[in-house]
C-alpha positions in Angstrom: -8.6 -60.0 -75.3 -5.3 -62.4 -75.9 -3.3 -62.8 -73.0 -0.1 -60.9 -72.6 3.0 -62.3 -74.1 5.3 -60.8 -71.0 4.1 -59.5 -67.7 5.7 -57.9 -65.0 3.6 -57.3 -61.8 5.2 -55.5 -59.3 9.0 -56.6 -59.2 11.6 -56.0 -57.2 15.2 -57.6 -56.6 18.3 -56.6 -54.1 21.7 -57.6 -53.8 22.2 -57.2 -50.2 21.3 -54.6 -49.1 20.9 -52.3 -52.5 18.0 -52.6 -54.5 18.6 -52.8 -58.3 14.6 -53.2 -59.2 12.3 -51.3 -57.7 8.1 -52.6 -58.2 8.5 -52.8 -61.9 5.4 -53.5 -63.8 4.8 -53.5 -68.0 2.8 -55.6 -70.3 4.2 -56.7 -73.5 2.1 -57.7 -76.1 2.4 -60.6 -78.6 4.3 -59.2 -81.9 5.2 -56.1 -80.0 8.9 -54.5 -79.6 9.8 -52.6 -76.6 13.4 -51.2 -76.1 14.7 -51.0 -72.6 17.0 -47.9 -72.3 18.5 -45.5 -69.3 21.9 -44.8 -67.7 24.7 -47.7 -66.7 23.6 -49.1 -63.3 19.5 -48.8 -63.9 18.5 -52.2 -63.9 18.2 -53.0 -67.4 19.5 -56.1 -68.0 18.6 -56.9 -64.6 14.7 -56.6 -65.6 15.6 -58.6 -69.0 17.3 -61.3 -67.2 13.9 -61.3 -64.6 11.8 -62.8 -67.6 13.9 -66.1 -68.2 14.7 -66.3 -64.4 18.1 -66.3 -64.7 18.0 -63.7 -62.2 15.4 -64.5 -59.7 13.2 -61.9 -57.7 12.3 -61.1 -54.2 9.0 -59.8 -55.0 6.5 -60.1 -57.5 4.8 -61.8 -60.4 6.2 -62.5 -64.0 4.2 -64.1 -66.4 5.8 -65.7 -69.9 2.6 -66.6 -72.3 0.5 -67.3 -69.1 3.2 -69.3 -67.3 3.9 -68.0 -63.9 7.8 -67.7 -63.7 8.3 -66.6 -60.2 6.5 -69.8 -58.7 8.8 -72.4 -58.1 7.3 -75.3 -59.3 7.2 -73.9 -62.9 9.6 -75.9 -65.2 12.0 -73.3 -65.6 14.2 -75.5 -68.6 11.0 -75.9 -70.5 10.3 -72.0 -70.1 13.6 -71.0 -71.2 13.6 -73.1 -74.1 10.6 -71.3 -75.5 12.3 -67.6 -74.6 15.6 -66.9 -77.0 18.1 -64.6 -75.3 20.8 -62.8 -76.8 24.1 -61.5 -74.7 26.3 -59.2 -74.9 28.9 -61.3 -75.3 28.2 -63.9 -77.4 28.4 -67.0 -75.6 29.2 -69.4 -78.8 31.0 -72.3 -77.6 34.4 -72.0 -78.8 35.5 -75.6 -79.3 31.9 -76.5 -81.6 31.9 -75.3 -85.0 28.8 -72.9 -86.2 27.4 -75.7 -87.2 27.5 -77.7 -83.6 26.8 -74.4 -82.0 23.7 -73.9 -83.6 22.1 -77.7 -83.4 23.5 -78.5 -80.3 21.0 -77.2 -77.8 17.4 -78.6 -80.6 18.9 -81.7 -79.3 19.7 -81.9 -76.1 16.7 -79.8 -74.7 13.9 -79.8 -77.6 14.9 -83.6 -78.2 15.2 -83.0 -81.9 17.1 -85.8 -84.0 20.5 -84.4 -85.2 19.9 -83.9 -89.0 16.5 -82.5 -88.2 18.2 -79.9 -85.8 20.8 -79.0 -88.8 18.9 -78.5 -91.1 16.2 -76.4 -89.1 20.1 -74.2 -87.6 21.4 -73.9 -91.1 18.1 -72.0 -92.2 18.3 -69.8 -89.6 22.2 -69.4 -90.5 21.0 -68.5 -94.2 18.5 -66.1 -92.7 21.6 -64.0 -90.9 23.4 -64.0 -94.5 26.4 -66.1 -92.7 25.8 -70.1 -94.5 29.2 -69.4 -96.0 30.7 -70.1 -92.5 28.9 -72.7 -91.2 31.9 -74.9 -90.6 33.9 -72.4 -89.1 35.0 -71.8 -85.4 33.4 -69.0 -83.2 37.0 -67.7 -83.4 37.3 -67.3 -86.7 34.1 -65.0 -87.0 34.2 -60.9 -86.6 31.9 -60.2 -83.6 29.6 -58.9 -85.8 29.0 -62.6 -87.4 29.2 -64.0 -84.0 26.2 -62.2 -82.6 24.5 -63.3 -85.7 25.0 -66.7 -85.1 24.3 -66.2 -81.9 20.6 -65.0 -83.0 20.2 -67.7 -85.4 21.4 -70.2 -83.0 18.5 -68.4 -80.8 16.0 -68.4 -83.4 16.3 -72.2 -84.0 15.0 -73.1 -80.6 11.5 -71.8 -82.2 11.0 -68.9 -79.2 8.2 -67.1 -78.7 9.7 -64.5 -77.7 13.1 -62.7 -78.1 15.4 -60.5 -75.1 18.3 -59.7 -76.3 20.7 -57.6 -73.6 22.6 -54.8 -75.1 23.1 -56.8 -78.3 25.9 -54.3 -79.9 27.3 -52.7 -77.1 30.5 -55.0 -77.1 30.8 -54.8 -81.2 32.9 -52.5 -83.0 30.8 -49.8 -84.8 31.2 -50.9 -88.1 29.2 -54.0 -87.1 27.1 -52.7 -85.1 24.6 -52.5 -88.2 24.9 -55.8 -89.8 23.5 -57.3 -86.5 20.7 -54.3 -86.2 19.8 -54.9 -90.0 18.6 -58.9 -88.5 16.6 -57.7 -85.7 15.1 -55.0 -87.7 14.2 -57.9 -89.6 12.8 -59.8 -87.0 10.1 -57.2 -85.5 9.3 -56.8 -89.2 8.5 -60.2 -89.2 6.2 -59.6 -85.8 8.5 -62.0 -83.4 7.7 -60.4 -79.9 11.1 -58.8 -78.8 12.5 -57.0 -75.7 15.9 -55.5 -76.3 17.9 -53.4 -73.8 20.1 -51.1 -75.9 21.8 -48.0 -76.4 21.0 -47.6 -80.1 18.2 -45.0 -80.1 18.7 -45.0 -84.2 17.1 -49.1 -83.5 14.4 -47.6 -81.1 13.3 -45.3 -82.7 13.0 -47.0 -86.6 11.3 -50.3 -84.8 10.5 -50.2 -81.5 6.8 -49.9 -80.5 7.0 -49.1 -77.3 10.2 -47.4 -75.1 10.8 -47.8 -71.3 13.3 -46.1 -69.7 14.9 -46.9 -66.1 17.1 -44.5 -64.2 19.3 -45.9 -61.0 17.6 -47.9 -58.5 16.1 -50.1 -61.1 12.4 -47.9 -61.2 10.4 -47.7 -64.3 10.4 -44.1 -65.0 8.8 -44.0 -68.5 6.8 -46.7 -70.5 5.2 -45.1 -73.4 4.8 -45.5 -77.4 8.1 -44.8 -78.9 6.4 -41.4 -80.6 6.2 -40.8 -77.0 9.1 -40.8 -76.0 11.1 -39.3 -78.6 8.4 -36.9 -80.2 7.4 -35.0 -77.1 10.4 -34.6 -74.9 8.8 -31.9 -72.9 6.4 -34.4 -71.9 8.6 -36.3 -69.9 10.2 -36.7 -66.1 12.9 -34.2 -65.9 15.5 -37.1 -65.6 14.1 -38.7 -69.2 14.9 -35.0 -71.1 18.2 -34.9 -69.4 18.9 -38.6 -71.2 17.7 -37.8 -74.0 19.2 -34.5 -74.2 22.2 -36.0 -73.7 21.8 -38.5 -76.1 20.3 -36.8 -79.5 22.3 -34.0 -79.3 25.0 -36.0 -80.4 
């Protein structure tokens, strides 16, 4: 049996004195999508952030592709560069060009030789339909294009996996589908993803697997998306009343 691609054993992480994860354990398998979904204030992209340690934990395990990420002397660079994260703001540098956005990081942390790293961004750039603007300025992009390059930029460091943090929650809705429409794309293309969103239109077309957190950061419900959505009676009381909430609209 092939190792897990993500594992969670266990975790748990306070500010202070308020716990915002509470023993959260899942599996994710390689080529597998999972959506993270529940109420503001659960933990979501608390749990997301977990995997590439830029939160760190209190207690537990997680395991990237068999490398322990809670144990210090892992190299956590070298981990991260293997993991593509998306934001929900964009974080394109603003003074770089698409162009210098997308190569700049090949080269400075996978040690790739500047027309090497274009060329490998600009395919990526193709693959989000946005080559036309490779020599523009973050700035000059809708936020629709900017999350895209943002993915691309992502999908040039060659991850194996993808976590992308409410990747649509800061866009206006007409562009909420252009950048859906890529990672739809993606898990068709079996890259292993975890994506914390609100869109249950995305969760329930491609994800494989749903877990839903309520507040104080517990795992309440990890189960195939037909699951979740198909059997609502099925669920903890507080999972029908989100997704009550949420379908009837």
């Amino acid at each position: 049996m092939e190792r897990p691609m993500i594992e969670l054993k266990n975790v748990s992480k306070w500010y202070g004195p308020v716990q915002v994860l509470n023993d959260c354990s899942t599996t994710i398998r390689k080529g597998e999508v999972v959506v993270v979904c529940g109420p503001s204030g659960s933990g979501k992209s608390t749990l997301i952030k977990t995997i590439n340690a830029l939160e760190p934990i209190q207690q537990g395990e997680i395991w990237v592709n068999g490398e322990p990420v809670h144990d210090p002397k892992t190299n956590l660079p070298k981990l991260r560069s293997h993991v593509g994260m998306v934001f929900q703001h964009f974080e394109l540098f603003p003074h770089l060009t698409v162009t210098e956005n997308l190569t700049l990081a090949q080269v400075k942390v996978l040690g790739r030789n500047p027309e090497d790293a274009k060329k490998h961004g600009l395919k990526y750039l193709e693959r989000v339909g946005l080559m036309a603007h490779k020599d523009k300025y973050p700035g000059q992009l809708s936020g629709g294009q900017q999350q895209r390059v943002a993915i691309a930029r992502a999908l040039s460091m060659d991850p194996i996996v993808m976590l992308f943090d409410e990747p649509t929650s800061a866009l206006d809705p007409e562009m909420v589908g252009e950048v859906l429409d890529v990672m739809i794309g993606l898990a068709q293309e079996g890259m292993t993803m975890m994506c914390v969103t609100h869109e249950m239109g995305f969760a329930r077309k491609v994800s494989d697997r749903v877990i839903f957190m309520d507040v104080g950061g517990k795992i309440l419900e990890d189960c195939p998306k037909e699951e979740f959505f198909g059997n609502p009676d099925a669920r903890q009381p507080r999972t029908k009343d989100f997704l009550n909430k949420i379908l009837s609209h």
